[in-house]
VONUSE-215598 format. One record per residue (C-alpha): x, y, z; residue in three letters. Coordinates in nm, 2 decimals, m for minus. Layout:
N
<east=X north=Y up=Z residu=ALA>
...
This chain:
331
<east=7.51 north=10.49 up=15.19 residu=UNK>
<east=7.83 north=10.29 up=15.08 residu=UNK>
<east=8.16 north=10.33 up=15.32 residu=UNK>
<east=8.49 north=10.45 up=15.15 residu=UNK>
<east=8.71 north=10.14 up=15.25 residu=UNK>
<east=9.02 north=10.27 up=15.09 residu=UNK>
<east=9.19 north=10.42 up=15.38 residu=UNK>
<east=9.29 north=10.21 up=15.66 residu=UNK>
<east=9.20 north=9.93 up=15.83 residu=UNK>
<east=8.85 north=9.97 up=15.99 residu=UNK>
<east=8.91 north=9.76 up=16.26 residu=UNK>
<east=8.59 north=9.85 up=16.45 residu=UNK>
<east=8.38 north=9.76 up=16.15 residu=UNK>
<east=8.56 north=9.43 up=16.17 residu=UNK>
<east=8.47 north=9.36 up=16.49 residu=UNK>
<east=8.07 north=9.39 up=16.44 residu=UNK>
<east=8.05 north=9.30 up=16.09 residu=UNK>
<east=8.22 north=9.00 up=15.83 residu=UNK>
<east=8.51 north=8.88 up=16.03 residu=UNK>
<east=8.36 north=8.74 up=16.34 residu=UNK>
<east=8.05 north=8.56 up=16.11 residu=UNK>
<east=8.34 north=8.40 up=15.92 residu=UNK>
<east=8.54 north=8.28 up=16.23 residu=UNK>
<east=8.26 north=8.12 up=16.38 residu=UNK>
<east=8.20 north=7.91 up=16.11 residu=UNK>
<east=7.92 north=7.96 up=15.91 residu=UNK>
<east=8.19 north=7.98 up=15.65 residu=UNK>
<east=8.56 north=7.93 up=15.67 residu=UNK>
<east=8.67 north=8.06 up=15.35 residu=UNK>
<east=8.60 north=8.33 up=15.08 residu=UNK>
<east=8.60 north=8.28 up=14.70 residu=UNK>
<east=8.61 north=8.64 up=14.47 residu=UNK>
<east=8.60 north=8.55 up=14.08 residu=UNK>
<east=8.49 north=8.66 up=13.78 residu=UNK>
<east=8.58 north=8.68 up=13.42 residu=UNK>
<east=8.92 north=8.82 up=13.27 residu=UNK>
<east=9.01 north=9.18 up=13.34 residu=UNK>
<east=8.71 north=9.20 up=13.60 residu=UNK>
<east=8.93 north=9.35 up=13.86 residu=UNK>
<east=8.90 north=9.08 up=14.09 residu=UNK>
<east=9.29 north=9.06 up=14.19 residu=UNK>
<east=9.25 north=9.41 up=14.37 residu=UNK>
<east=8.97 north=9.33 up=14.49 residu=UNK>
<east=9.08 north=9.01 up=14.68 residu=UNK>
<east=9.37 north=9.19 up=14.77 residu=UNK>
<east=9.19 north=9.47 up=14.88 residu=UNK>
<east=8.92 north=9.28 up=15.10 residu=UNK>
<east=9.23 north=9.03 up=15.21 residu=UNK>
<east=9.38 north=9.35 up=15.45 residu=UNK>
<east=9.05 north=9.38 up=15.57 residu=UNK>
<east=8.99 north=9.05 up=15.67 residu=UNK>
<east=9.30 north=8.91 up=15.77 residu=UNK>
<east=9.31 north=8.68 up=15.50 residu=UNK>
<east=9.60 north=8.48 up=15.31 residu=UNK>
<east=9.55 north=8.46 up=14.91 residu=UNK>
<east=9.49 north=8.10 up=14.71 residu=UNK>
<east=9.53 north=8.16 up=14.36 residu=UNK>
<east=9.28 north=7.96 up=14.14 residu=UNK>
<east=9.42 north=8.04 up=13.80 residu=UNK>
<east=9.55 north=7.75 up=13.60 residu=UNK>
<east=9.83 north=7.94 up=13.44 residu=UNK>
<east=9.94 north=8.17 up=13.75 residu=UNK>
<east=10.12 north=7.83 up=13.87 residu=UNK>
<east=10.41 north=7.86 up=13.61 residu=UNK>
<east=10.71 north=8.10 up=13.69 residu=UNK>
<east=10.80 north=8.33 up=13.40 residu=UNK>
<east=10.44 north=8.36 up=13.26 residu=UNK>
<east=10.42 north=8.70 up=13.43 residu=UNK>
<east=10.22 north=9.00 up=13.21 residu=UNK>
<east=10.03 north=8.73 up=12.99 residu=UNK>
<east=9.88 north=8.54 up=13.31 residu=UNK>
<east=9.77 north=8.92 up=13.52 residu=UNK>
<east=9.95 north=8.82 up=13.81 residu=UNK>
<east=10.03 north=9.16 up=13.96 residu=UNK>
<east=10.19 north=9.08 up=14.25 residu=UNK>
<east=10.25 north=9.46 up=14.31 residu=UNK>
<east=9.82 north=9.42 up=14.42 residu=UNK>
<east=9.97 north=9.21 up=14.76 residu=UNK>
<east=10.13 north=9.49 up=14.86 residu=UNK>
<east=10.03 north=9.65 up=15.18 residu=UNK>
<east=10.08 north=10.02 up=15.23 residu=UNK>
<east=10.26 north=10.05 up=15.54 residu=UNK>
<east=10.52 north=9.77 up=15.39 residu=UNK>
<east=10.51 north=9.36 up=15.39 residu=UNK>
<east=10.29 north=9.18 up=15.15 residu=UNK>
<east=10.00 north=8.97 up=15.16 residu=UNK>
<east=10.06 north=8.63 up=15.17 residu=UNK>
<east=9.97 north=8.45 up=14.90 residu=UNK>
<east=10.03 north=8.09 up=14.76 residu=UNK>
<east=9.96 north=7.83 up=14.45 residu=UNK>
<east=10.19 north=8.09 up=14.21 residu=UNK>
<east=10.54 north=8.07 up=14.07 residu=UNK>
<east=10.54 north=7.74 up=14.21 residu=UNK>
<east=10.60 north=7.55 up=13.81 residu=UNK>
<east=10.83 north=7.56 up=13.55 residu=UNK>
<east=10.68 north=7.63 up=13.23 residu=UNK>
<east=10.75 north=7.31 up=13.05 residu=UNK>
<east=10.62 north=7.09 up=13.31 residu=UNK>
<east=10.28 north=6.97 up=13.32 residu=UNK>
<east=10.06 north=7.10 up=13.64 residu=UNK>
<east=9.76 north=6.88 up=13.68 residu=UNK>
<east=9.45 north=6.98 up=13.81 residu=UNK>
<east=9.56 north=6.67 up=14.06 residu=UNK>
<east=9.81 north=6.85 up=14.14 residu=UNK>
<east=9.67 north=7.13 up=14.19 residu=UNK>
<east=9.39 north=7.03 up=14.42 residu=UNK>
<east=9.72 north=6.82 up=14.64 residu=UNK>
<east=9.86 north=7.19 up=14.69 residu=UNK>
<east=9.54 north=7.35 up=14.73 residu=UNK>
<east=9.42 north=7.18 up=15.02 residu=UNK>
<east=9.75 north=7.16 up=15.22 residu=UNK>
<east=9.75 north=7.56 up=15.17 residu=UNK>
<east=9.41 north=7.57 up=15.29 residu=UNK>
<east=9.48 north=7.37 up=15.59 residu=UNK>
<east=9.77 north=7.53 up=15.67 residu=UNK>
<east=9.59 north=7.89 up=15.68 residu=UNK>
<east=9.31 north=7.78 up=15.87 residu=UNK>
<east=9.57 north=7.63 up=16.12 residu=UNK>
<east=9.69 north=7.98 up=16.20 residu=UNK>
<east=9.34 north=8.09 up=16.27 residu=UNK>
<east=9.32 north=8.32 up=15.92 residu=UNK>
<east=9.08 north=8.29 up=15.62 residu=UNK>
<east=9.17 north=8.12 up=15.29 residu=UNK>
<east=9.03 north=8.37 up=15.01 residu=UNK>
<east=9.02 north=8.21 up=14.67 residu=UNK>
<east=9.08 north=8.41 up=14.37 residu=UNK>
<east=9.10 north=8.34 up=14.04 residu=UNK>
<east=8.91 north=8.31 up=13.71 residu=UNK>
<east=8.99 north=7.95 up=13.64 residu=UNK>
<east=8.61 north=7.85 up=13.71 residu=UNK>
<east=8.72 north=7.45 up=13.71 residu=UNK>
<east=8.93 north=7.45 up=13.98 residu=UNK>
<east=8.75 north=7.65 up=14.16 residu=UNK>
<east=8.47 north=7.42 up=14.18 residu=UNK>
<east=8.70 north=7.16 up=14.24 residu=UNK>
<east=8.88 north=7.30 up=14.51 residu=UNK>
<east=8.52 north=7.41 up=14.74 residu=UNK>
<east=8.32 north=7.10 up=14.61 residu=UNK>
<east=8.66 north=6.83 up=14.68 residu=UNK>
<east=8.61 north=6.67 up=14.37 residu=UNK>
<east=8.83 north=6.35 up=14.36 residu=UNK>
<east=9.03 north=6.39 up=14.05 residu=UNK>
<east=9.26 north=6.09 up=13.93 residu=UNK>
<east=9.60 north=6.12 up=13.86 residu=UNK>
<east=9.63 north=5.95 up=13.53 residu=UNK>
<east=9.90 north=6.11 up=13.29 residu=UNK>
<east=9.76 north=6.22 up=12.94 residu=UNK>
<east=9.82 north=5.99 up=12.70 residu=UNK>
<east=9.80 north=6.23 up=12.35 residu=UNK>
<east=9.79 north=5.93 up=12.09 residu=UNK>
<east=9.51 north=5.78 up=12.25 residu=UNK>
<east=9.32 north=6.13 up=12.27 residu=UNK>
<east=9.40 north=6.19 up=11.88 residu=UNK>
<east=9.27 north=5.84 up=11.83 residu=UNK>
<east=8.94 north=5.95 up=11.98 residu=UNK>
<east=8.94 north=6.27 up=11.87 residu=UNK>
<east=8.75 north=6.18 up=11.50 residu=UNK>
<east=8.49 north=5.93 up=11.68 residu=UNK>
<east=8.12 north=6.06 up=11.75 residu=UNK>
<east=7.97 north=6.11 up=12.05 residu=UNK>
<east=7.74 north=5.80 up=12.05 residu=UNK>
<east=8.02 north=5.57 up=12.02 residu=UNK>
<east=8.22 north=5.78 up=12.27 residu=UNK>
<east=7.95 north=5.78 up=12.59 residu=UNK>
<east=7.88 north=5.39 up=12.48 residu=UNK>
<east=8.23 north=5.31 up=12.58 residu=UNK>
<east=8.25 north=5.53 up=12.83 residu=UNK>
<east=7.95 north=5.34 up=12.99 residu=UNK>
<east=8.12 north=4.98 up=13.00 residu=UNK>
<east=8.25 north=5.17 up=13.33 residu=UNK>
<east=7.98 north=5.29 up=13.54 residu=UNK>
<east=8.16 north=5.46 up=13.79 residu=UNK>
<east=8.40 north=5.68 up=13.60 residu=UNK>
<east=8.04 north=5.78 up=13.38 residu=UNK>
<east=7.86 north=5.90 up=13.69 residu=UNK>
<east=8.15 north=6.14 up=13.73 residu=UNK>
<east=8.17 north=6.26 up=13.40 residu=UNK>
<east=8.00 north=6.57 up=13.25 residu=UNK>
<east=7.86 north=6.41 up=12.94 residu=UNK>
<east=7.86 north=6.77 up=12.76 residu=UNK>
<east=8.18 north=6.80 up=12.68 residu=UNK>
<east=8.33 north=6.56 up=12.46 residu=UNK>
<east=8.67 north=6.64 up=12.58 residu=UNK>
<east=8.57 north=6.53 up=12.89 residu=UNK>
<east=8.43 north=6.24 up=12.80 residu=UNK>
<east=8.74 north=6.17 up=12.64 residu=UNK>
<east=8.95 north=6.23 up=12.90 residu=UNK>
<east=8.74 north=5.97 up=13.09 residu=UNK>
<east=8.82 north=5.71 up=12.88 residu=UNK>
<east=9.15 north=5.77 up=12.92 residu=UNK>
<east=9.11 north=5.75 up=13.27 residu=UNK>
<east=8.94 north=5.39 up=13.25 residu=UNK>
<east=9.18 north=5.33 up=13.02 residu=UNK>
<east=9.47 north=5.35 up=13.19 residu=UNK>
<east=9.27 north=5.19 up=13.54 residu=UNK>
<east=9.29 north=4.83 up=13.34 residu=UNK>
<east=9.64 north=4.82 up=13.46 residu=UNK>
<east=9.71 north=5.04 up=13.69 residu=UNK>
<east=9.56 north=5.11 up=14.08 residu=UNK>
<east=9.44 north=5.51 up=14.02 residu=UNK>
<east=9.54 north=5.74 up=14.33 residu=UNK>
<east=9.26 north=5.99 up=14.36 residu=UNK>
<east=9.30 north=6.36 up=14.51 residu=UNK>
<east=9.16 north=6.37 up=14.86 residu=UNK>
<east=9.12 north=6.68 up=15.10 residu=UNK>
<east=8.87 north=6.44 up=15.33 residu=UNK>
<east=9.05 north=6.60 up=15.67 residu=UNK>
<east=8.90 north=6.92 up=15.68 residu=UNK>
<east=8.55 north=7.06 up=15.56 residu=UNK>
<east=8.52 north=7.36 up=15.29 residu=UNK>
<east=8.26 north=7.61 up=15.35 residu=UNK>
<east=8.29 north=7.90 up=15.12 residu=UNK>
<east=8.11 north=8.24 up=15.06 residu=UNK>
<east=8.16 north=8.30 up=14.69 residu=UNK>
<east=8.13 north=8.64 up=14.52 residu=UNK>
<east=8.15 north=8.67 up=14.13 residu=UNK>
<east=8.19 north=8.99 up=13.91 residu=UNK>
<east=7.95 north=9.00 up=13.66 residu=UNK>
<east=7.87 north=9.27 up=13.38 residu=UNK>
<east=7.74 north=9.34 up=13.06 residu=UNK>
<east=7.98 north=9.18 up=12.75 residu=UNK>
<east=8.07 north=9.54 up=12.60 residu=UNK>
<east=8.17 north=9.70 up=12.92 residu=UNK>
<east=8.36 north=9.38 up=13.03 residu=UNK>
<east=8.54 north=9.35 up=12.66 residu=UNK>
<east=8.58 north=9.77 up=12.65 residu=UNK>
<east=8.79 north=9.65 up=12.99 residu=UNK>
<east=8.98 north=9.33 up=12.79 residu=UNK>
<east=9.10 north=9.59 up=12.55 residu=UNK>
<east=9.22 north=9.84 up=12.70 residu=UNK>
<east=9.41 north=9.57 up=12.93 residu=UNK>
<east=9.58 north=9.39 up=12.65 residu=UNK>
<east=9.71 north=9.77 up=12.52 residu=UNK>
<east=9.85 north=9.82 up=12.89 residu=UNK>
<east=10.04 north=9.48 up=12.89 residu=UNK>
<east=10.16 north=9.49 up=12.53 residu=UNK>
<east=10.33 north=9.85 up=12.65 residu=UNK>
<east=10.46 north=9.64 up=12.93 residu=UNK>
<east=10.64 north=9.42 up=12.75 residu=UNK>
<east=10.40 north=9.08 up=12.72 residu=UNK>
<east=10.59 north=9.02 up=12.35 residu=UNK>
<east=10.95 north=9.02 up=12.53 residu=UNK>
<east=10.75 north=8.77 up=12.80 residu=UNK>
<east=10.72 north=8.54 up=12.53 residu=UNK>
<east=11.03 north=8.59 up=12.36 residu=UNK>
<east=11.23 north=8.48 up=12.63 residu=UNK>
<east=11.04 north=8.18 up=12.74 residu=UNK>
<east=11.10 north=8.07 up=12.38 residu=UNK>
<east=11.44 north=8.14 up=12.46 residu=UNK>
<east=11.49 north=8.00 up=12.76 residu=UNK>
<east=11.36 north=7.65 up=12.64 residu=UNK>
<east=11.00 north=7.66 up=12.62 residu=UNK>
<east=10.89 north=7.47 up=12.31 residu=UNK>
<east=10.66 north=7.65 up=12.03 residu=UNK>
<east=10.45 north=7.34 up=12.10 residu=UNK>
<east=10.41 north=7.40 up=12.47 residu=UNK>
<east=10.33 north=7.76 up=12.42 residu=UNK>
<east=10.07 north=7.68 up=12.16 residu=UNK>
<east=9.91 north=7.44 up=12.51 residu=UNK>
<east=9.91 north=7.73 up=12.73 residu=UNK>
<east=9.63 north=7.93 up=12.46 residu=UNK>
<east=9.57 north=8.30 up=12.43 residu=UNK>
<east=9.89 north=8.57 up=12.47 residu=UNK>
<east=10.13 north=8.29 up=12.47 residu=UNK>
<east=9.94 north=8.08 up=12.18 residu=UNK>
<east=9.92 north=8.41 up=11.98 residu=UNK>
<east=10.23 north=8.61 up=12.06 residu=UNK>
<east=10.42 north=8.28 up=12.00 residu=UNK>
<east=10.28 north=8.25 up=11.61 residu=UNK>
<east=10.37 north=8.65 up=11.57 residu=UNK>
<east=10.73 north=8.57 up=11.64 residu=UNK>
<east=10.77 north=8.26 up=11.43 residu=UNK>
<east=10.68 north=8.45 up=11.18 residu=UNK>
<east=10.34 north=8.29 up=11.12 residu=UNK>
<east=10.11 north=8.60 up=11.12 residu=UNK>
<east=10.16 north=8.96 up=11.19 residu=UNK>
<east=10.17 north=9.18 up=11.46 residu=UNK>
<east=9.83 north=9.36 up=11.40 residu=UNK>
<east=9.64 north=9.04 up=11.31 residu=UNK>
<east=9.82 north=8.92 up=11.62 residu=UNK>
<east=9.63 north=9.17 up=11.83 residu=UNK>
<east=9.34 north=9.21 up=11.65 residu=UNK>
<east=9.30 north=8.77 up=11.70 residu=UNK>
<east=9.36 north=8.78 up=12.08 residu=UNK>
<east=9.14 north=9.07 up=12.11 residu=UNK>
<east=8.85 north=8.82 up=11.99 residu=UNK>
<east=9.00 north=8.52 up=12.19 residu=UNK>
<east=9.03 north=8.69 up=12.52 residu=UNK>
<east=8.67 north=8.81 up=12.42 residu=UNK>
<east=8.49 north=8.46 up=12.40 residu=UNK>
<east=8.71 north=8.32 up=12.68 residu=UNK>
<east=8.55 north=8.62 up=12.91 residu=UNK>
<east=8.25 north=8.46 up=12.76 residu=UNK>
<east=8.34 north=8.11 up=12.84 residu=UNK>
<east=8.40 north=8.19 up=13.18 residu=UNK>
<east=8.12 north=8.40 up=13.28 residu=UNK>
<east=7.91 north=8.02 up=13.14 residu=UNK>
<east=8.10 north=7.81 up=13.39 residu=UNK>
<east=8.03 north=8.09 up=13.65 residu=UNK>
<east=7.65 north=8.07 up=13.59 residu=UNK>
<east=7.65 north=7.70 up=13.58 residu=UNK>
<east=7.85 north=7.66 up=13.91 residu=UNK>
<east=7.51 north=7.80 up=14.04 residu=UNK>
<east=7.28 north=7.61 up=13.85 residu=UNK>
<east=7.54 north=7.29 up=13.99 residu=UNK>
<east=7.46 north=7.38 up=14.38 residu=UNK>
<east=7.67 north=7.68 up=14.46 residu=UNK>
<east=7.55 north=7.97 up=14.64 residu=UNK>
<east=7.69 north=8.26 up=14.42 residu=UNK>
<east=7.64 north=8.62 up=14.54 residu=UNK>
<east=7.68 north=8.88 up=14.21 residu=UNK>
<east=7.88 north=9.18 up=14.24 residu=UNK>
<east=7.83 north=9.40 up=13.95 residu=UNK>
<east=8.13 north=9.54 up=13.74 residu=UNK>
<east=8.21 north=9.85 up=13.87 residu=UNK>
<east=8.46 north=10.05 up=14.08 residu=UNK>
<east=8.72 north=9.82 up=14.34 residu=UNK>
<east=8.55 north=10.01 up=14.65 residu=UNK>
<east=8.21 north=10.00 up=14.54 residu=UNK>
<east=8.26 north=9.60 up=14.47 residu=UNK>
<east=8.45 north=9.58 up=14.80 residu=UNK>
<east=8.17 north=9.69 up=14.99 residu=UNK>
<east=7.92 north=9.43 up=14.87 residu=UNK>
<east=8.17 north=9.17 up=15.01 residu=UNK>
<east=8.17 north=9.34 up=15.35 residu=UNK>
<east=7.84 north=9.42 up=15.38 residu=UNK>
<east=7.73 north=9.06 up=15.25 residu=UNK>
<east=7.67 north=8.92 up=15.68 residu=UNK>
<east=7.44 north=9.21 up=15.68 residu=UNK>
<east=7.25 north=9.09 up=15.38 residu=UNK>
<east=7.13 north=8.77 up=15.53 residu=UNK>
């Protein structure tokens, strides 16, 4: 039979149960994602009062203040009943119009991490941005070469062939390249590129090991896009147009929203006049669709790549919350 965990802390259950297995370190941190509109904010939040956790955002677009309704962020989620807030970190930490690296990124990430662990809590991991996810747990070394946007155009029209032949003239930036994508690949040679004259400065979180317990919502595509739709009506009645509006206003370029995809991509092209509201909606509706898509790919593959995942099915915030505090049990 499933425990109610909505009401207050359960501090005895604590004590026999998740907390203690996580404090002696068989893992020292827990990662909840899943695709858009999965729930999985409340759900960290919710299993982050149980746990006595602080919150790392993982979302590539949470990092940028202003970008509030379009990104989910619901902060109101941290809230804890009996007042305060959970701490949480790696949001509102960018201005829109500056470029946040996943070098960066990983920097911030693991001084957070080490700072929480420090003060003898649990870093939980939350987000839907599947690549620096895997980035963050598996302490990829990421180089800290700025994009060079002629050279990419100038690849851009080449075929693959030629591309991974290049690319192989440098051996060790090709072993730690996913060959797939030819973005990547790109990217890459950009990377090499720009290591003929320069010294590259790598991301490094070598100080402290990462050993996470990852949970991921999963469900079936029309009951996870029946959830993306009704979502987008909620945050277009919240004002996600007047979002937009004013980070055009306050400086944004139409250029740079176009970068940042999806609501802000979309909802920027309504108001310049470029299409119309309904074919607005009715476009992001299908775009939020295959990136739910998109995401729930990387997911799978981060298993297939040497992840444990443990699948939490799509379903109600305490049902889903008692997989995660059940999961010692389970083993």
């Amino acid at each position: 039979m499933k425990k109610d965990f909505s009401g207050s802390h359960d501090r005895d259950f604590l004590n026999t149960a998740v907390y203690p297995i996580i404090m002696k370190n068989k893992y020292n941190c827990i990662v909840i994602c899943g695709p858009t509109a999965s729930g999985k904010t409340a759900l960290a939040a919710a299993a982050a009062r149980k746990l006595n956790c602080e919150i790392i955002s993982a979302d590539s677009r949470q990092v940028y203040r202003g970008m509030d309704i379009g990104t989910g962020k619901d902060i109101e989620e941290y809230e804890i009943p009996d007042g305060g807030i959970i701490p949480y970190h790696l949001i509102d930490i960018a201005a829109p119009d500056e470029i946040y690296s996943l070098y960066r990124y990983l920097d911030d990430f693991y001084s957070v991490f080490n700072k929480i662990l420090s003060v003898n809590k649990t870093p939980l991991i939350c987000g839907g941005s599947g690549l620096y996810i895997e980035a963050a747990v598996k302490k990829f070394e990421i180089a800290n070469v700025p994009e060079d946007k002629n050279f990419r155009e100038s690849l851009m029209t080449m075929d693959m062939d030629f591309l991974l032949n290049s690319l192989k003239q440098f051996p060790e930036i090709y072993e730690r390249t996913d060959v797939s994508s030819k973005k990547r690949i790109i990217r890459s040679l950009e990377i090499a590129e720009f290591s003929r004259h320069h010294v590259i400065e790598y991301s490094s979180g070598n100080s402290f090991e990462i050993k996470p317990v990852i949970f991921c919502i999963y469900g079936d595509a029309m009951s996870r896009n029946v959830k993306i739709d009704l979502r987008l009506e909620q945050r277009l009645e919240q004002g996600m147009v007047e979002e937009v509006r004013q980070l055009l206003k306050s400086g944004v370029t139409y250029e740079r929203m176009q970068m940042f995809g999806l609501e802000y991509k979309w909802i920027s092209r309504y108001l310049h006049g470029v299409i119309g509201f309904n074919e607005m909606k009715e476009t992001l509706r299908h775009e939020i669709h295959r990136f739910a898509k998109r995401q729930m790919t990387w997911f799978r593959g981060m298993e297939k790549r040497g992840l444990k995942v443990n699948w939490i099915e799509l379903s109600g915030k305490n049902e889903m919350l008692s997989r995660i505090l059940e999961y010692p049990g389970q083993e």
